[in-house]
ZAVOLUM-725688 format. One line per 8 residues: number of its first residue (from 1); their letters; for each residue z, y, x of C-alpha. Coordinates in Angstrom, 3 decimals, decimal comma, padded with zeros to 6 digits. Each point is the difference from the previous one (the first is absolute). Layout:
REM ZAVOLUM-725688
NUM	A	Z/Y/X ~ ...
This chain:
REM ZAVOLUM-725688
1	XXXXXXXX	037,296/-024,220/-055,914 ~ 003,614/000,370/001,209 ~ -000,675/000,703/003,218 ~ -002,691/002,669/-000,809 ~ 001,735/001,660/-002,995 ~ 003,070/000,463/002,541 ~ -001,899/001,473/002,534 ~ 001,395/003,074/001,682
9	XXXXXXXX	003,340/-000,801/-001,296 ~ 003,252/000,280/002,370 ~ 002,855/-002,516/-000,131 ~ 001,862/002,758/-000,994 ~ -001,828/000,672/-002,921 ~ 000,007/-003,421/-001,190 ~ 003,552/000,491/-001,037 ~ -001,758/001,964/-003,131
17	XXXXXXXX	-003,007/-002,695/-000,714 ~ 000,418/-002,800/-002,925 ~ -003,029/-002,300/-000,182 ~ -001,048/-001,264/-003,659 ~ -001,912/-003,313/000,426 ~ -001,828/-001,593/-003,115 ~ -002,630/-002,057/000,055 ~ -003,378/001,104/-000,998
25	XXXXXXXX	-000,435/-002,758/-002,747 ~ 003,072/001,477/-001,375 ~ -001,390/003,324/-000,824 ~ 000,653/000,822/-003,457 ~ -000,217/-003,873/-000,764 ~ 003,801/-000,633/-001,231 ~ -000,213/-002,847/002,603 ~ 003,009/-000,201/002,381
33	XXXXXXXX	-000,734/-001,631/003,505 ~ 002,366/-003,229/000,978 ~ 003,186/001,318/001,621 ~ -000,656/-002,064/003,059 ~ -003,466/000,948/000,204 ~ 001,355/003,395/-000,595 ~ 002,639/-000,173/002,879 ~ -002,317/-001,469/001,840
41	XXXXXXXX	-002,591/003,037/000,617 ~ 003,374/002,543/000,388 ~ 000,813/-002,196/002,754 ~ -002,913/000,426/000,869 ~ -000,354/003,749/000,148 ~ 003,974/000,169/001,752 ~ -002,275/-001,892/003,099 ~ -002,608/002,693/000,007
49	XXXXXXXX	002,757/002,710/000,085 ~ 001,678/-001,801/002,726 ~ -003,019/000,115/002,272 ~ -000,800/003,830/-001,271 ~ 003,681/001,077/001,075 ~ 002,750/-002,752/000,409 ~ 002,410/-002,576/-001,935 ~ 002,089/002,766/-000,921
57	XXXXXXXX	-002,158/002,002/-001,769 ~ -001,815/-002,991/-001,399 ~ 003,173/-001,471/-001,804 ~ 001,313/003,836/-001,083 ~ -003,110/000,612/-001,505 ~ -000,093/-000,255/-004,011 ~ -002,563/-002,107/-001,439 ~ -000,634/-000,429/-003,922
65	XXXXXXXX	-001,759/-001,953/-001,587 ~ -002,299/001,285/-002,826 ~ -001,861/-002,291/-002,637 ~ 001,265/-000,493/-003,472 ~ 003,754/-000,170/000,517 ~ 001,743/-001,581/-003,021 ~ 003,488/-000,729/-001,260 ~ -001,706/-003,997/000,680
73	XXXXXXXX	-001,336/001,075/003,357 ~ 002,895/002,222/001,661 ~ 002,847/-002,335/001,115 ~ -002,544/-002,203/001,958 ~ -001,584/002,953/001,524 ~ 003,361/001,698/000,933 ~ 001,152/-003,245/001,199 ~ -002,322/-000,163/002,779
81	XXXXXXXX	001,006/001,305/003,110 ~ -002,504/002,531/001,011 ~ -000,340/001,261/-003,714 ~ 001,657/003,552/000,511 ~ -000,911/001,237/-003,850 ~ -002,731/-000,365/-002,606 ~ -001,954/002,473/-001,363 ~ -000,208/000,097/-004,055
89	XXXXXXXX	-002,574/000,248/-001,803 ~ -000,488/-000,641/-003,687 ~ 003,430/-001,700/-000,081 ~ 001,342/003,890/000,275 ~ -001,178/000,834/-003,773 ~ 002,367/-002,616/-001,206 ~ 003,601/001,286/000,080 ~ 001,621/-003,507/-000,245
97	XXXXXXXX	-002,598/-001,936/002,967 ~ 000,465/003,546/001,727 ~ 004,015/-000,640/000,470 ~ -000,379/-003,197/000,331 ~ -002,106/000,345/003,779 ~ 001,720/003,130/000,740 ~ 003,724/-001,292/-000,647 ~ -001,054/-003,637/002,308
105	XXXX	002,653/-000,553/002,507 ~ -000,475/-002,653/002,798 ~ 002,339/-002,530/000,117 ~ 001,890/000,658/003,720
């Protein structure tokens, strides 16, 4: 799907793309995937890019992932290392869990 939804696409328009990955069983299931399964398929996706343009682009390019981010959920997600961002769902109508994944900070 990567590889067709990019399609026509320069490497210098990449600099503008973010990918949102979630898992279909994840869909509006408040199920969050395993962080290493997780990191796993963006990993995944960096090798397609790599073969679609190069390394460069590949590692540059910002991947989220998607799929029922929590306050519970976030640090092991952001801790990955090809976790760029998560997309929030239903955790956004909570102020508090809201902060909480939006003010994360990865230990350096």
């Amino acid at each position: 799907q990567v590889s067709k939804d990019l399609a026509g696409v320069s490497k210098e328009d990449m600099q503008n793309v973010v990918i949102a990955y979630e898992p279909v069983w994840a869909i509006g299931t408040g199920l969050v995937c395993d962080a290493d399964a997780a990191n796993d398929v963006h990993k995944y996706i960096r090798t397609i890019l790599a073969k679609m343009y190069d390394d460069e682009v590949a590692q540059a390019t910002r991947i989220q992932y998607g799929g029922s981010v929590t306050p519970e959920s976030v640090d092991q997600l952001m801790g990955k290392s090809d976790i760029d961002g998560c997309l929030v769902g239903g955790a956004s109508l909570f102020a508090d869990k809201f902060a909480r994944i939006v003010n994360f900070k990865k230990e350096m």
